[in-house]
N, C-alpha and C positions, 0 to 999 in steps of 0.2 A: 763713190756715192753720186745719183743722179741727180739733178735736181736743185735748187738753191736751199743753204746750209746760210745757217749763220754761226759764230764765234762766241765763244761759251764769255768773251769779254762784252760782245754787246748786248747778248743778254744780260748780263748780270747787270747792265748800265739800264734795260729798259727794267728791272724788276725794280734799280732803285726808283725810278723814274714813275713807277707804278704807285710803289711805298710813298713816295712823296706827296703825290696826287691823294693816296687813301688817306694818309696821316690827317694832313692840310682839312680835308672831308669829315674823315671819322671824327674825327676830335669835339671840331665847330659842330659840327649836327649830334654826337652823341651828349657835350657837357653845353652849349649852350644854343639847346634846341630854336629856343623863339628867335634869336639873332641869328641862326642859319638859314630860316625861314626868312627873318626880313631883310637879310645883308648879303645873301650866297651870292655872288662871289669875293664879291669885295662891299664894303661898306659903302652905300649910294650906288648899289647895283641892285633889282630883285629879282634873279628869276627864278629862286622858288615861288616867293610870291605872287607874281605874276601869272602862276600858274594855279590858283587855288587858294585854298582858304587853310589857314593855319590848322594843323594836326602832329600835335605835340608824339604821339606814337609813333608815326611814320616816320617823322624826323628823325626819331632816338632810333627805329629800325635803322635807317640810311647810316645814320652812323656807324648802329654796331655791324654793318652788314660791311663798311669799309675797313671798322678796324682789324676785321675779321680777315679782311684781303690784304692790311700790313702785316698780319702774323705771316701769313703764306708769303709775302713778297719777299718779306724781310728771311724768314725760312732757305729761301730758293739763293737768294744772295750771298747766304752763308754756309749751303752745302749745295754748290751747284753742279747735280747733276744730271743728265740728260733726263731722267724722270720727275724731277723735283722743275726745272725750268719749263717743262713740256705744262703739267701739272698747273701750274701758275700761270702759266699766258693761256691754258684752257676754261679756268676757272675768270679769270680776269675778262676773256673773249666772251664768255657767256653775257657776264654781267653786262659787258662794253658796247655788246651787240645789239641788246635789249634796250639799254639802256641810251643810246646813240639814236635807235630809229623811233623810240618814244617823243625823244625832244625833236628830230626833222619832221614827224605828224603832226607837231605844238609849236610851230615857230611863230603862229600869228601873234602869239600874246608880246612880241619883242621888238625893239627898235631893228632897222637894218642891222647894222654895228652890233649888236648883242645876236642877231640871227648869225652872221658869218663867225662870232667868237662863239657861239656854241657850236655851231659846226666843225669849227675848224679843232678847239681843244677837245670836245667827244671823238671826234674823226681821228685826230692824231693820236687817244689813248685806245682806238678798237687797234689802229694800226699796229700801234706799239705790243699789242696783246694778241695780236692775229700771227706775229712774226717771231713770237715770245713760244711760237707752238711749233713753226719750223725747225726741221735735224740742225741739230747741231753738229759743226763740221769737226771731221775726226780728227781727233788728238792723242797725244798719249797721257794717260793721268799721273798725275804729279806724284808726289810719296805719300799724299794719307789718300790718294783713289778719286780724286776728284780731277773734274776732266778740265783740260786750260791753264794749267798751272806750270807758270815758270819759275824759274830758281827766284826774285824779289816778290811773287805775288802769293798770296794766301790767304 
């Protein structure tokens, strides 16, 4: 195969990686909207806020719209294979890609320091989801057909 391939191991590493990031997300924006709003990312940080005026809706969409990306993450993690990983960094790219060059159009609203940590963590979760779509390099699949599997991993 031509081309760069990644390892049915690092993907499964960027899907938790994913799952984490949704979780973390989903959760705070779906059960406690107004503190997502005023505290995203951390508490004494706002950049929802800072971006707009409270919209309790929006908020609960963002949530469900990440828990939505743990089911898929977590999914791909636990039957990973070349169409389920592909699948999952394509759906995650969308969002990521969208989602990444919304906030570089809106960075006024932020200190320095808050502009380079949003770039830098949106930028590194498009990455992690742009490379989550690259072949997987070829292996042979383990006993129940799943690709990457050695005799300790499962």
């Amino acid at each position: 195969m031509g081309g760069v391939a990644m390892t049915v191991a690092a993907k499964r590493w960027m899907a938790g990686v994913l799952a984490v990031a949704a979780a973390y997300q989903g959760v705070w924006a779906a059960v406690f909207p107004r503190s997502f709003y005023n505290d995203f990312p951390a508490p004494g940080l706002h950049w929802v806020a800072a971006l707009g005026p409270y919209n309790e809706h929006l908020a609960v969409d963002v949530g469900a719209l990440n828990l939505a990306l743990l089911v898929l993450s977590v999914w791909a993690l636990r039957r990973p294979t070349r169409e389920s990983l592909a699948v999952t960094g394509g759906a995650w790219s969308i969002y990521n890609a969208i989602h990444f060059l919304w906030h570089m159009l809106h960075l006024h609203a932020f200190p320095i320091i808050d502009k380079i940590s949003v770039a830098v963590i949106l930028g590194g979760l498009l990455i992690l989801s742009i490379l989550m779509v690259l072949p997987v390099k070829e292996t042979e699949p383990g006993p129940s057909g799943r690709l990457g599997e050695d005799a300790g991993q499962g």
